[in-house]
N, C-alpha and C positions, 0 to 999 in steps of 0.2 A: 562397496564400490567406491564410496568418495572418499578421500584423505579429511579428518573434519579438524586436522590440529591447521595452525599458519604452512602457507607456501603459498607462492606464485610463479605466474607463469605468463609468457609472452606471446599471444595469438591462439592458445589452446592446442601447446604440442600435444606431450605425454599427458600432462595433465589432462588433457581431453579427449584422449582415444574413446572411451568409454561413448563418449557423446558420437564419434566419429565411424564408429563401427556401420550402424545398424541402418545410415541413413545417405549410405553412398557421399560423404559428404568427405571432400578429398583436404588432407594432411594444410597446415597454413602454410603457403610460403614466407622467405627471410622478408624482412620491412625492413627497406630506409628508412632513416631520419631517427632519434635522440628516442628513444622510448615516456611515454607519458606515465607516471606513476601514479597509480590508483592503491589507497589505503581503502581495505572494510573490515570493519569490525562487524561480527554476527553470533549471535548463540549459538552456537557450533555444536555445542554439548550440555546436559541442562534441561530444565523442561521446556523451554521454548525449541527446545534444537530441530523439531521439523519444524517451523520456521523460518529455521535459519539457513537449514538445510537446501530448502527451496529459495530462498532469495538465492543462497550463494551457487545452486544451477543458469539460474536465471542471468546472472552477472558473467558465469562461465560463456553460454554459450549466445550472450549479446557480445561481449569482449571476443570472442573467436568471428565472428562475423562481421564486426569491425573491421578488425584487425587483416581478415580474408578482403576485402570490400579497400586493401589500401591504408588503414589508420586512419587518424584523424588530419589531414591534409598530412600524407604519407608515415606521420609518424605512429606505431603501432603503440596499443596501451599496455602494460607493465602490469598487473593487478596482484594484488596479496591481500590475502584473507586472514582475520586474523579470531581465535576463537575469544569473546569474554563473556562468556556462558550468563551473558544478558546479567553481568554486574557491571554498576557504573566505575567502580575503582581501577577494574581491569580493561574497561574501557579509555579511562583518562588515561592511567598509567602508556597502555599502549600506542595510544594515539599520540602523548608528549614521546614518547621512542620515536617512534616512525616522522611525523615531520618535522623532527631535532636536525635533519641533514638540510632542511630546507628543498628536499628535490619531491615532493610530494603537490601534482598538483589537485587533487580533488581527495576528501575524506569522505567515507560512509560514516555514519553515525548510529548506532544500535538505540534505536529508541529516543525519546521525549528526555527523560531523566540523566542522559549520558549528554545529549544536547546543551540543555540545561546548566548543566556542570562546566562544560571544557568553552563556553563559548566567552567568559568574559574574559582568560584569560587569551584565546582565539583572538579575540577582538583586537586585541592589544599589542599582543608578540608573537601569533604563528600567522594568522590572517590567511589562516586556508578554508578555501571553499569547502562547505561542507553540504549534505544533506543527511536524512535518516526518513524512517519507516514509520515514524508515529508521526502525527498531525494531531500536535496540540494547539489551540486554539489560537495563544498567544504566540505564536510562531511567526503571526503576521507583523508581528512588534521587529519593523528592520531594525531597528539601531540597536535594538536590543539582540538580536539575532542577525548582526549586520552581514555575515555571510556565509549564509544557511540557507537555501534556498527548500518548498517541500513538493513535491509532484506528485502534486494533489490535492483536493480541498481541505480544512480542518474538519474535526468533528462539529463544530459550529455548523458552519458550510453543510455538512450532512444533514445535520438534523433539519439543519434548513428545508436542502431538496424535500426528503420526506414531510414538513411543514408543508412546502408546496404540493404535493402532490395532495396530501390530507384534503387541503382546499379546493384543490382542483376536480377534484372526485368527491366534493361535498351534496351529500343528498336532502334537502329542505334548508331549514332556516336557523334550525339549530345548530348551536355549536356543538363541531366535533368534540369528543371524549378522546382524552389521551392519555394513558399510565408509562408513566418511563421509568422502566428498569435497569438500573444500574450495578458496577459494581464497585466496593467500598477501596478502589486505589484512585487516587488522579487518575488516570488513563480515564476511569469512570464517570469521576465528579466533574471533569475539565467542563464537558457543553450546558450543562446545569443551570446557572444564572441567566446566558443568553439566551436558553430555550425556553424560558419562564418570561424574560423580555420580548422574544420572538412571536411568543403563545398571545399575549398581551396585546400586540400589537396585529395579528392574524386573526382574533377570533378564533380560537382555540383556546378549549378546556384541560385544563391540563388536572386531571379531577386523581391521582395517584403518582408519587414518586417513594420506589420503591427498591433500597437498599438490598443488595446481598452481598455475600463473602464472596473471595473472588475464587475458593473453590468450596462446596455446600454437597453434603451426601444427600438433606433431607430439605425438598423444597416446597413441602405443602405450607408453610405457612404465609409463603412470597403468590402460591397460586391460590389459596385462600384467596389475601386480601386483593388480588385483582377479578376474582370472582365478585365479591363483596363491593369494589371500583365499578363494574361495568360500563367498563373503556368502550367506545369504538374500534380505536386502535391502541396496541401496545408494541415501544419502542424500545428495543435493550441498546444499549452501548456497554462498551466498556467490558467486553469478552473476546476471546477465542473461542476455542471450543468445548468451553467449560459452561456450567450453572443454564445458562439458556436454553439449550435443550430440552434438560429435563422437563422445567418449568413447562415448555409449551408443552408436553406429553401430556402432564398433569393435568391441565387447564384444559385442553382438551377431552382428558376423561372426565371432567367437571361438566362438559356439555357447555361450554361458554364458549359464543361466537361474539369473535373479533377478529382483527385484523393483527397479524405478528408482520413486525418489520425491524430492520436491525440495521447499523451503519459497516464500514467497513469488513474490520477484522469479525463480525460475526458472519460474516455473505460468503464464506468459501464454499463452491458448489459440491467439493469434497466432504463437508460437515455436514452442510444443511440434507445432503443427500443420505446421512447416517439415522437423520432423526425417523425418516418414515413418514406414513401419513399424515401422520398431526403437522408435519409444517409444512403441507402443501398451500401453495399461494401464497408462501412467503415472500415479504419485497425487503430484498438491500441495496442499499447505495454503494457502488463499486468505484473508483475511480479509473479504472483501466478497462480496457475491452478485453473481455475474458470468456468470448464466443469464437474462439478463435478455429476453431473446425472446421466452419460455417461459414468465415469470412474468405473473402476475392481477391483481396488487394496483395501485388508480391512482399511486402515485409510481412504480414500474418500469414500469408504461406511457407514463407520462411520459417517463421516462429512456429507450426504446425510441423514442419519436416523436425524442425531439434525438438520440439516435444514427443515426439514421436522416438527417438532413440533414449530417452530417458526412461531405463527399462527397469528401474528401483520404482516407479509411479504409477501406474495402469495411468491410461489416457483415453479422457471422451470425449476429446473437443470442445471441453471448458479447461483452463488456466485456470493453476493454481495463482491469487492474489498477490501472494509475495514474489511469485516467479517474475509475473507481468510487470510488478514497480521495478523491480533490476532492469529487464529491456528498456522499460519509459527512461527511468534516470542516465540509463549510459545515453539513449538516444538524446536527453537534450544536452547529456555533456558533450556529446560529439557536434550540437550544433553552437554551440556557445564556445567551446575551447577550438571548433575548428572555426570561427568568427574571429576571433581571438589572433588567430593565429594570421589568418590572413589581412585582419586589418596592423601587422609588424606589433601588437602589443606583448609584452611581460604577461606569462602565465602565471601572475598573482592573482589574491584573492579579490584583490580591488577592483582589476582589469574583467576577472573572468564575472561576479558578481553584478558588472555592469551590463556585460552580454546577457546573461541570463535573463534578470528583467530587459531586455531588451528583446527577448521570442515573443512574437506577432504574429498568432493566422498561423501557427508551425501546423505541419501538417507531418505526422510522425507514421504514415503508413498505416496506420487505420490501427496504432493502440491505444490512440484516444476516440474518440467516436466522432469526433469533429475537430474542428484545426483549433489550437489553444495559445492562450496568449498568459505571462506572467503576469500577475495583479497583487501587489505587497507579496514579491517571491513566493507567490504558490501559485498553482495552478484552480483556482474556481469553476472548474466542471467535475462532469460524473454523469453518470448514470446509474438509473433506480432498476435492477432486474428482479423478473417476477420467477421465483421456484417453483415449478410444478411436480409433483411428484404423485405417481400411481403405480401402483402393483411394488412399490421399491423402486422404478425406472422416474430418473431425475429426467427436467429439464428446464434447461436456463431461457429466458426470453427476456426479451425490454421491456418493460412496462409502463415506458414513458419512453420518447426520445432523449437523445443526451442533452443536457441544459449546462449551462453557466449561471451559479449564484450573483443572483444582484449585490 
């Protein structure tokens, strides 16, 4: 159904029939004004490629409802996808192609390590706004990442939330027990020292840290030694939908009760919904509202009608994660570049980077769970949901209202 090599497209003509069939949702009309150029780079192909797959629906049918909605103060977005099958070389190379014309105003960024790479020469001779899908820690470092903005908290930030909760739900005078399960790339190691500082200064045990591969056939030895830990809670970072699964199956038929919780990219209701019973009462930290079924408000009825004709996906009225960051990011470029635009600025990196930290109290139609404000270019909320799961029948719920990281 999807084209997964580069193309783009202006308003989701042809390229978007697919989305436009199923939901009575009528053809874009022509847009005045100068087209806005939007570069992403995504794993297209590759083992990340559903991933990528689903960011770049998500970008599809935010950019189509834009673009229907008027563009960005009339002018419609441009987008081109481009595949680097989650390598950073084909990342850099691509991205020096694409805004070599200088007419590129916003870059997607495939991950932490592709960031990393293209930014200090970014900094210096392209000075295009960027964002991307990982939230490393040091992200928050502006000068170092001078126009990079992330939407969403870091993994720091996350562990955090989960920290607070830990304590906030703390039963006696003991300190909580906590094992953090990791796995052995950056992505994994990044929140590690913070959360050993954070632990420190929270009263929390941090009694297990517990390395694995970042893909493992045979994982008794990781539920072993959390058997042998007897955690309170145990924390994985630094996965998709690999190694953590099993593990809590395991642990599970060990008869050990504790509490499993994960940040981000483990929390997809699509995964956690594979494991089955053992990971009922699961709690992840989500940065986007991904109850979108269930929600009132007209932009998540929106986003509920294009979910709805995405007919490669079965749909339950939970969002896919990566689907959800493509609406959040187009929506605050649409309020920073259409800021941008009506204060007569240059859609440079300089110009747009200074709007960005400058959203206050945004209120983006209920995909964040409360109105959010920039703080060192990210966004410091989220929300902790609690998985339920019985008979095989998922369900996603809050298990805390949404917070902002101190």
């Amino acid at each position: 159904m999807f084209e997964l090599k580069r193309r783009s497209f202006i308003g989701g003509a042809a390229g978007l029939a697919f989305a436009l069939a199923a939901g009575g949702i009528a053809p874009a009309s022509a847009q005045e004004g100068e087209a806005l150029k939007f570069w992403v780079p995504l794993p297209l192909t590759g083992p990340l490629s559903v991933t990528g797959q689903a960011q770049q629906v998500g970008w599809e049918h935010a950019v189509d409802w834009i673009n229907k909605e008027g563009g960005i103060e009339g002018r419609p977005i441009d987008i081109e996808f481009y595949d680097d099958e989650y390598k950073v070389e084909l990342g850099v190379a691509g991205f020096k192609k694409a805004v070599s014309g200088g007419d590129v105003v916003f870059s997607g960024g495939d991950g932490t390590p592709f960031v990393r790479a293209i930014s200090p020469e970014n900094n210096e001779t392209y000075k295009t706004l960027m964002s991307n899908t990982g939230a490393a820690s040091d992200l928050v470092d502006t000068d170092k990442y001078k126009y990079h903005f992330l939407v969403g908290p870091t993994y720091t930030d996350q562990v955090h939330m989960l920290f607070d909760y830990i304590k906030d739900n703390q039963q006696g005078d003991a300190e909580p027990r906590v094992a953090l399960v990791y796995s052995a790339s950056e992505f994994g190691r990044d929140p590690l020292e913070n959360a050993r500082e954070l632990a420190d200064e929270m009263g929390i045990e941090i009694v297990l840290e517990q390395e694995t591969k970042w893909v493992e056939v045979d994982v008794t030895s990781h539920a072993i030694r959390i058997r042998q830990a007897r955690p309170d809670y145990v924390i994985f970072h630094g996965y998709a939908a690999n190694v953590w699964p099993e593990i809590v199956k395991l642990v599970r038929d060990y008869g050990v009760e504790t509490q499993f919780m994960g940040t981000l990219f483990g929390s997809h209701p699509d995964v956690v919904g594979t494991i089955g019973d053992a990971a009922n009462d699961y709690l992840g930290t989500v940065s986007v509202n991904l109850l979108v079924g269930e929600a009132d408000t007209p932009m998540m009825k929106t986003i509920d009608e294009y979910l709805k004709t995405w007919t490669d996906k079965p749909y339950t009225g939970y969002a896919n994660i990566g689907y959800m960051q493509s609406w959040a990011t187009a929506m605050v470029l649409r309020e920073a570049i259409g800021a941008a635009i009506r204060n007569g600025e240059e859609l440079n990196g300089d110009n747009l980077i200074k709007e960005i930290s400058a959203i206050t109290d945004f209120d983006a139609g209920g995909i964040f769970g409360m109105p959010i404000s920039f703080v060192d270019n990210r966004i410091p909320y989220g929300v902790i949901y609690r998985y339920s799961i019985k008979d095989g029948e998922l369900t996603v719920s809050e298990a805390a209202p949404w917070m902002k990281v101190d």
